[in-house]
N, C-alpha and C positions, 0 to 999 in steps of 0.2 A: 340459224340459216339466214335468217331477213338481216341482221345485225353487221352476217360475211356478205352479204351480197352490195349491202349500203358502203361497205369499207371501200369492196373492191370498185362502186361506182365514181365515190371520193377519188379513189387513187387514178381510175382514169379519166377523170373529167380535170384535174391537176394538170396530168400528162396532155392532153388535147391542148391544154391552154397556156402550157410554156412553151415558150419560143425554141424556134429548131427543136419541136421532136422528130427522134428517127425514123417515126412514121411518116412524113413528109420528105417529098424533093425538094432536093436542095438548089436555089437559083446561084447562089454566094460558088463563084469558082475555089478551090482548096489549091495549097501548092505545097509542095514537097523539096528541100533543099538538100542535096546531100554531098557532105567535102569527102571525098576521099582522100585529099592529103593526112586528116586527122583521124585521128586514130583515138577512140573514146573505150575502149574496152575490148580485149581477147577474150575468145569464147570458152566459158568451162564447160569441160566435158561433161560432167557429173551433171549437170541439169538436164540431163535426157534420162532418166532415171525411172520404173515402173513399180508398183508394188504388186505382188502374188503371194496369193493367198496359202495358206498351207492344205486346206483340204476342199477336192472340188473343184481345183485351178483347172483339170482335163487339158493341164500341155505337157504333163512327163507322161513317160510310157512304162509303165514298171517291168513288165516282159522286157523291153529292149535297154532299160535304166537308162535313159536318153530323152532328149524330147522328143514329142510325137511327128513322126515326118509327115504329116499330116500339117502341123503348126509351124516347124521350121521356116518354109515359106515364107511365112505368114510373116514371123516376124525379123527376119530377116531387114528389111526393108527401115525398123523402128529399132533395130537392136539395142535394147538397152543397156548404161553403162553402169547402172549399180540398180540392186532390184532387193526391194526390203522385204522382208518375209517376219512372221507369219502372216502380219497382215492387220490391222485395223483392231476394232473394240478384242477379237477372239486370240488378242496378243497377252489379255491380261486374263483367260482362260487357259492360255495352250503350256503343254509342258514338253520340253522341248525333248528331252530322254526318252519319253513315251516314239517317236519318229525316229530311236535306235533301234528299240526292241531288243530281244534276245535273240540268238542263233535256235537252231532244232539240231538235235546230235545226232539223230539217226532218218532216215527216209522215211517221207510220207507219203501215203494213198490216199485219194475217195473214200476207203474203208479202214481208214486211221480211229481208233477210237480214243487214242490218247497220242498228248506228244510230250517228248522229253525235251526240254530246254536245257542250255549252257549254265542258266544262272534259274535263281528263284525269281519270281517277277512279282514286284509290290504292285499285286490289282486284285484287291480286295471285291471291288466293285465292280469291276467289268463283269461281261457274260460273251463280249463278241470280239476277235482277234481279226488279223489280217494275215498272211502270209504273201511275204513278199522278196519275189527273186525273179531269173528270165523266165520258170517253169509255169507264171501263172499270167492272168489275164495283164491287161494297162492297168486297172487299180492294184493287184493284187488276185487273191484270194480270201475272200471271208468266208469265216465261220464262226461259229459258234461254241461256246462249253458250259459243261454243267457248274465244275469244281473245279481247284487248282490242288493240288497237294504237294508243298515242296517245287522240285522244277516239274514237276508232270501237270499238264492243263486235261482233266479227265473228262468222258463225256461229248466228245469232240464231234460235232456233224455239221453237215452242209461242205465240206470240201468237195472242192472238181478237179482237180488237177495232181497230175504226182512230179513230186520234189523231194533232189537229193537231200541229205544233212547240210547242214547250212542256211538254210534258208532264214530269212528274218520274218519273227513272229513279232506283228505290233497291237498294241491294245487298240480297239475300239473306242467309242465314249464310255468315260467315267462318272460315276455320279456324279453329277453337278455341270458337267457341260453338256452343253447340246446334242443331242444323239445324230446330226446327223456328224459330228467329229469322226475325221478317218486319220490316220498315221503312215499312211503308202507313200507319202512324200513329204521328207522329212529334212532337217538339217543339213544331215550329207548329201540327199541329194541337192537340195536347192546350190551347195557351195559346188557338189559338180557341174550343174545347168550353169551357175555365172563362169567357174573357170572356164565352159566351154565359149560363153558369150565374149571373154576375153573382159566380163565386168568386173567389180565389188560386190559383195551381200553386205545389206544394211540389217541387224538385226534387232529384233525388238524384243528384249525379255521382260518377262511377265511379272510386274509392280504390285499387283491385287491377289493372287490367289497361290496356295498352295496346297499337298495332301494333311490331312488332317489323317489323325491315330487309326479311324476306321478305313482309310484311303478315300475318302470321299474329297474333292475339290471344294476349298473353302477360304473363303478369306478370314477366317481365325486362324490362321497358323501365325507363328513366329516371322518377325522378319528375316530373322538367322537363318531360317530357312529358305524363302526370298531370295535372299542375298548371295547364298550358295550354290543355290540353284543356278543363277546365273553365273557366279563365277565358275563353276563347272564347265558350263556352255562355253565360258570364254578358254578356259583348259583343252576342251575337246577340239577347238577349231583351231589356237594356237600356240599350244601346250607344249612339250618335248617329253618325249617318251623316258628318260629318264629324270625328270625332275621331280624330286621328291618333298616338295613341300608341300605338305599337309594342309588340305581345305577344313578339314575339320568336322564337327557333330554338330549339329543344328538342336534346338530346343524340343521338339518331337521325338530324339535319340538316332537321329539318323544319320550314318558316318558317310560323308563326302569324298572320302578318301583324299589322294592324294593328287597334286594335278597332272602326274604325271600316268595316275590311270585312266584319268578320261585319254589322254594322249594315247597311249596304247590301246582304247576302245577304238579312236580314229585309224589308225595302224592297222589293226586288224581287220576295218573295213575295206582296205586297199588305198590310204591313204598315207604314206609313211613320215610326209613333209607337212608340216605346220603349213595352215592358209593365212594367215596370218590380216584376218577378217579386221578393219581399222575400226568401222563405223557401227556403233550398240547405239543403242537407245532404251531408257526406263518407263516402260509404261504406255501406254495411250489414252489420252484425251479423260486423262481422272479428274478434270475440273468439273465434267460435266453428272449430273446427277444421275444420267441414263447409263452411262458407264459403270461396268463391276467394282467396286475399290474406289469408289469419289472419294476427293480427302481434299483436305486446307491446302491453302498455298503453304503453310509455313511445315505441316507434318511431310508434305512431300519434299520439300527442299531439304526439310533433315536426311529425312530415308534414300532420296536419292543419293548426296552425300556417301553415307555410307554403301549405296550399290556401287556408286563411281568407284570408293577408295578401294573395294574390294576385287572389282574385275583389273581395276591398274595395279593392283598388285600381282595378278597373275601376270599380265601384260604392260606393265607401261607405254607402250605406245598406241593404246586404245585412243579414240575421240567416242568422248560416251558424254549424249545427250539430254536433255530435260524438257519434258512436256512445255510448250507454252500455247499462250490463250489469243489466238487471234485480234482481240481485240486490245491495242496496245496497255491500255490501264485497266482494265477490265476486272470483275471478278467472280472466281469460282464459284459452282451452286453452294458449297459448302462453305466460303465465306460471307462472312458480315460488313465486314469492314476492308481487308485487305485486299489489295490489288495484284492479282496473281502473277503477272511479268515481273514486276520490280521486285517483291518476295523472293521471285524462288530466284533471280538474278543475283541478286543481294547476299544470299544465305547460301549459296550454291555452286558461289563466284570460280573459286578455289580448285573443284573439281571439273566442272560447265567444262564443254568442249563446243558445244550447241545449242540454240534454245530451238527449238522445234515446232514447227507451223503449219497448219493445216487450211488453205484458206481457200474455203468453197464461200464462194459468193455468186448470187445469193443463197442461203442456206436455211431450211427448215422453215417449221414456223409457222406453214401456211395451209388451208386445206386445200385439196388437190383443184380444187376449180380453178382455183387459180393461176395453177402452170401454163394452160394453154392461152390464156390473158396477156393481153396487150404489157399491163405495168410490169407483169414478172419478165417477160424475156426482154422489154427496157434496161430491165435492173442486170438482169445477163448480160448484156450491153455493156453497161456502167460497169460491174462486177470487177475485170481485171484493173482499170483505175482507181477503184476503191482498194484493194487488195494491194495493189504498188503504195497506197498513201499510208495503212496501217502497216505494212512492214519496215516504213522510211519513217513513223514514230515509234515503231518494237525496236529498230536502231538507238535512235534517242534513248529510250528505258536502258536497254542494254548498254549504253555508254555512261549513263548514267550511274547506274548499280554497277556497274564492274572493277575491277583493278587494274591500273596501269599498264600498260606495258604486256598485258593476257587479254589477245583479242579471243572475243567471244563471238561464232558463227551464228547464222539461220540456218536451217534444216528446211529445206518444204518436204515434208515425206508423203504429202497428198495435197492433191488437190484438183478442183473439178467446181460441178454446181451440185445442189445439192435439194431436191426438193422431197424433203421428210417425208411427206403423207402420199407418196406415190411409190409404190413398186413395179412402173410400168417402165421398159425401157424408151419409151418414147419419148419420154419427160426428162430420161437423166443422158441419153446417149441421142442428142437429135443436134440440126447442125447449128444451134446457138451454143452448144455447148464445145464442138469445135472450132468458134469464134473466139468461145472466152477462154479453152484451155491454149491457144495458137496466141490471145492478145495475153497473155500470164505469161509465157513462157517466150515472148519476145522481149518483153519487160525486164523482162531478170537475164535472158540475155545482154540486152543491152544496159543494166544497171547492180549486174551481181558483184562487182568490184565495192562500188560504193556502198552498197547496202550488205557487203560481208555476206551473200549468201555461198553457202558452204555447196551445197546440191541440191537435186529437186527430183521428186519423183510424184507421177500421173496414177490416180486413184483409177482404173486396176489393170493391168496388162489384158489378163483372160482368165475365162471365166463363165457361171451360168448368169452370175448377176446381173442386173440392168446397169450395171457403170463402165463395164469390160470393153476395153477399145477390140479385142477380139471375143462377140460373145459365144457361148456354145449352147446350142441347144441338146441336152440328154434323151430326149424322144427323137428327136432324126438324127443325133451325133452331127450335124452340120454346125458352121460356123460363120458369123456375120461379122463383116468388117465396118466396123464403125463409122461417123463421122470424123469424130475425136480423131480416129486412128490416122484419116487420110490428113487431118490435119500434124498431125507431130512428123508424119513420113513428108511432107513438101517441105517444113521447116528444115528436118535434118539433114534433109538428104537436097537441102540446094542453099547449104550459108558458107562461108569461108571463115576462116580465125578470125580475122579483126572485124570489130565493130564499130561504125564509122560514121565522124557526126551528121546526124541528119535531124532538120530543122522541121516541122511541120505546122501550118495557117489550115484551117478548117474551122466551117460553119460547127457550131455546139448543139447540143439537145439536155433539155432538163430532164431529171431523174427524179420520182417519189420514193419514199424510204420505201422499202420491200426488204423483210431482215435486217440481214446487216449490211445492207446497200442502204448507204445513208441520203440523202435527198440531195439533191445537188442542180445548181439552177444551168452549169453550165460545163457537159463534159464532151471535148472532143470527137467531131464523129469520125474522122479519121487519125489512125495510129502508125506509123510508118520506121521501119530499122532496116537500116543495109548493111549488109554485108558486101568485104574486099578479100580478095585472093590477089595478093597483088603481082606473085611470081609467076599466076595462071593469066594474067592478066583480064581477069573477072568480077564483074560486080554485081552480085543480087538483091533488090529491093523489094524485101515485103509491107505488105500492107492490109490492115483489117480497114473495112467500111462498115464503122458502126450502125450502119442505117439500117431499121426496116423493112423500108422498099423503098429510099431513092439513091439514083446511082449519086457520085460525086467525079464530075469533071473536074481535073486535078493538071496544075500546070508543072510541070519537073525540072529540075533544075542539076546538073552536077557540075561539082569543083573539083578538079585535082582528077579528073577522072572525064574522056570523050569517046562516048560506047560506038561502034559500028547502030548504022543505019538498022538492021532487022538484031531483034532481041527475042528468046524463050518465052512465054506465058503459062502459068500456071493457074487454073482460078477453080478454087473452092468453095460452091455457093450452093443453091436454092431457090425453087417458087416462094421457100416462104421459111422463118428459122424454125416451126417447128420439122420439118423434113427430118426423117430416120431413115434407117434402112433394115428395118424389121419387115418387111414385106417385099420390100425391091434392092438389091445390092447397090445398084448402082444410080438409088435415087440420088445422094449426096457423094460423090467421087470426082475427082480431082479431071478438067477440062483442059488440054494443051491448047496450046494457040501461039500465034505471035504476030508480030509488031513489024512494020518497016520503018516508021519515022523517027527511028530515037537519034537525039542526039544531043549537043550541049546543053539543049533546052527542049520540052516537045510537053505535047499535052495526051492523059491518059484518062480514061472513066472509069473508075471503079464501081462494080456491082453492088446493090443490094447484100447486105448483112455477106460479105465474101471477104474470103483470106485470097489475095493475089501474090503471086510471086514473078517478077521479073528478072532474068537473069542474062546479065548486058554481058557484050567482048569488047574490049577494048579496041579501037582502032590503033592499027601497025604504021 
């Protein structure tokens, strides 16, 4: 404890003593340059992207097989346009046919003492099912059984509800995962919730674990097994109900059948048309030692290899992605020597559609005293500039290791901050965190062309978690809107297509290493990207102030572009960045206001650690 406490005095007696930190007012006026004739990058859509979890998420409704009109609302406002599923580390847990289940063939009661199933169900292990159709509650229906015998589940209690034949029966937790695993929303639902968002599903098939002979979940199986697994998953979503080419028996003895039955398993859910799902992904984050299935750079770039050849053989027109390590040369817990970007780029080349990037900065590492500390929410601060410089050297690697002529993308499929040793939502969903997921995602806004990113999605749509831009709490079934949240809703809901150059002069503040925020004597404390509408004759300029508490008077300048006198205000800020809104909705929520002086030139003050959005009309 004396040893952390001397660290963190180091770290802030550092920060006091370099010049422009963000804890001070700033005397140095900042100025802001933006051409509207040029035009530096059109906006991808795919960067507004969420991940959701597969059990626990509390926004589908299984009574109403929709989402919750309760949530709707909600997220309305953020709709996201691709949404990865299952979710995080329990991607290399989840089995993705367990969120099928089997049908029941005859009607059930309260006083069901057995149920007959369509098929036989491989669940050795289990003890506790779900039932899931409009007859039972939002999660389902759980119960319980003693034995399985054949397709009968014997011993059956705790039902509440009655359900004709049909209804889908899913397993509970299996040995070896987490018992709080549920299956009430599954595959097909997640691919109905994006058709209805008008999104993509980003899927994540599971690299580390399969059934072993006893059914138990284990990372001893076969890769064969693995491998089929997912290509099944890629059959069921994009399959044709007559194609008959054979996936095959896996080294456990277990027949895959053909791809045109999972296709008919889809079909018979009420799904008759191929979704024709683009974006897989192998695995998540197995560099890391905490992760289920850790492995070499060089064993995963084999095995992926073979997941890639296998799901493009059912589909050819997959982009199926590859784990990569945040830190451009970096290396796996499980290597020695090799540097896990170049490896699996290198060995991988062939197949790679994506390398894949998760970059929470700053991240772990620390004990929780630390979070509410002056250096860490600096390093938050710094966080999205450090995060933009190792993506623009994971470029380099990947240009480097690749082949000609086969460009190779970035994936963000998460990201956020990340403070390991706290479970409080205070720490991970408070409004420095809505600074640096709004200064990330301006970033790649205005630089996804050059740096090949593919799409991006924000670590976690909704959820009980402390990361959820919508959290829910399961004791009062209420729901708290985020900081984060109100941040990604002003971005998207006030930019135009083109992004337009914009020059920015601001005083600096230094940064001490905190994780993987590397020390830095001099980072911008203002960030600035406009956006043009130029047929609406519109222009929006956002802006983060990286400061902790001084404002920054800012001189503005536009080219190619002369706004009308009064402009919109949007300002996203705070008494202070740790502000949440775990006790008050609307301690951190978006403040309207506006402006009379704008014009070819005019002067503006940005707030304290705040995301502002201005959004100009052109004079006629």
């Amino acid at each position: 404890m004396a040893e952390h406490v001397g660290s963190l005095l180091v770290l802030f007696i550092s920060l006091l003593m370099a010049s422009g930190t963000p804890a001070g007012a700033q005397d140095e006026e900042a100025r802001i340059t933006v051409n509207a004739a040029v035009t530096v990058n059109t906006v991808n859509p795919l960067l507004f992207g969420q991940n959701l979890l597969f059990a626990g998420n509390s926004l589908w409704n299984s009574r109403l097989n929709d989402i919750d009109p309760a949530v709707r609302p909600l997220i309305n406002p953020i709709t996201p346009t691709i949404v990865r599923f299952p979710g995080g580390s329990v991607s290399d847990l989840y089995l993705w046919e367990d969120g099928i289940g089997l049908k029941t063939t005859a009607p059930v009661t309260p006083d069901s003492a057995t149920l007959i199933l369509e098929g036989i169900p491989d669940w050795q292990t289990v003890k506790a099912a779900r039932l899931v159709d409009t007859h039972g509650g939002q999660f389902g229906d759980l119960f319980h059984f003693r034995y399985r015998a054949g397709n009968r589940l014997e011993g059956v209690s705790g039902l509440q509800g009655l359900h004709p034949a049909g209804a889908s029966v899913r397993p509970e937790a299996r040995m070896g995962q987490p018992e709080w695993f549920s299956n009430n929303y599954g595959a097909i639902e997640h691919l109905k919730l994006v058709q209805s968002l008008k999104a993509q599903a980003l899927f994540t098939v599971n690299y580390s674990t399969g059934l072993d002979k006893e059914g138990k979940l284990s990372t001893r199986v076969s890769l064969s097994q693995k491998i089929k697994r997912a290509a099944a998953w890629v059959a069921l979503a994009n399959g044709r109900p007559d194609d008959p080419r054979p996936l095959g028996a896996d080294e456990e003895g277990h027949d895959w059948q053909t791809v045109g039955f999972w296709a008919r398993k889809r079909v018979a859910l009420g799904y008759p048309q191929p979704f024709g799902v683009t974006y897989w992904e192998v695995g998540n984050e197995v560099y890391d030692r905490n992760e289920i299935g850790v492995t070499s750079a060089r064993r995963y770039a084999q095995d992926f290899v073979a997941f890639a050849r296998a799901m493009k053989g059912v589909d050819p027109h997959l982009k199926v992605g590859a784990v990569g390590l945040t830190s451009p040369r970096g290396r796996g817990d499980a290597d020695a020597t090799d540097a896990w970007n170049p490896v699996v780029v290198k060995a991988a080349r062939d197949y790679l559609d994506f390398l894949i990037i998760h970059p929470y900065y700053p991240a772990g590492g620390q004990e929780q005293a630390l979070y509410p500390g002056e250096p860490w929410f600096t390093a938050v601060m710094a966080g999205a500039g450090q995060a933009m410089a190792d993506l623009r050297e994971i470029r380099q690697v990947i240009a480097a290791n690749s082949l000609p002529g086969k460009p190779i993308g970035i994936a963000i499929t998460e990201y956020g901050i990340w403070p390991e040793a706290s479970n409080d939502p205070r720490d991970y969903a408070n409004l420095a965190r809505a600074i640096y997921d709004a200064d990330l995602l301006l970033g790649l806004l205005e630089s996804s062309s050059e740096l090949g990113i593919t799409l991006a999605a924000s670590w976690n749509l909704h959820g009980s978690n402390p990361t959820a831009a919508l959290g829910y709490n399961w004791k009062t079934e209420t729901r708290t809107i985020r900081p984060h949240y109100h941040a990604l809703d002003l971005i998207m809901n006030h930019l135009g297509p083109a992004v337009v150059a914009t020059r920015v002069s601001s005083p600096a503040f230094a940064v001490a290493q905190v994780t993987n925020v590397k020390a830095k004597s001099a980072v911008p404390l203002l960030h600035a990207v406009a956006f043009s509408s130029p047929e609406r004759g519109r222009l929006s300029l956002m802006v983060i102030n990286r400061s902790l508490s001084g404002a920054m008077p800012t001189a503005i300048r536009f080219q190619g572009f002369t706004p009308q006198a009064g402009a919109q205000v949007w300002t996203l800020s705070g008494n202070s960045v740790m502000d949440h809104n775990e006790n008050l909705a609307s301690t951190v929520s978006p403040r309207p206001g506006q402006i009379t002086n704008a014009g070819a030139s005019f002067s503006y003050s940005f707030g304290a650690h705040s995301l502002t959005v201005l959004d100009f009309r052109a004079q006629r």
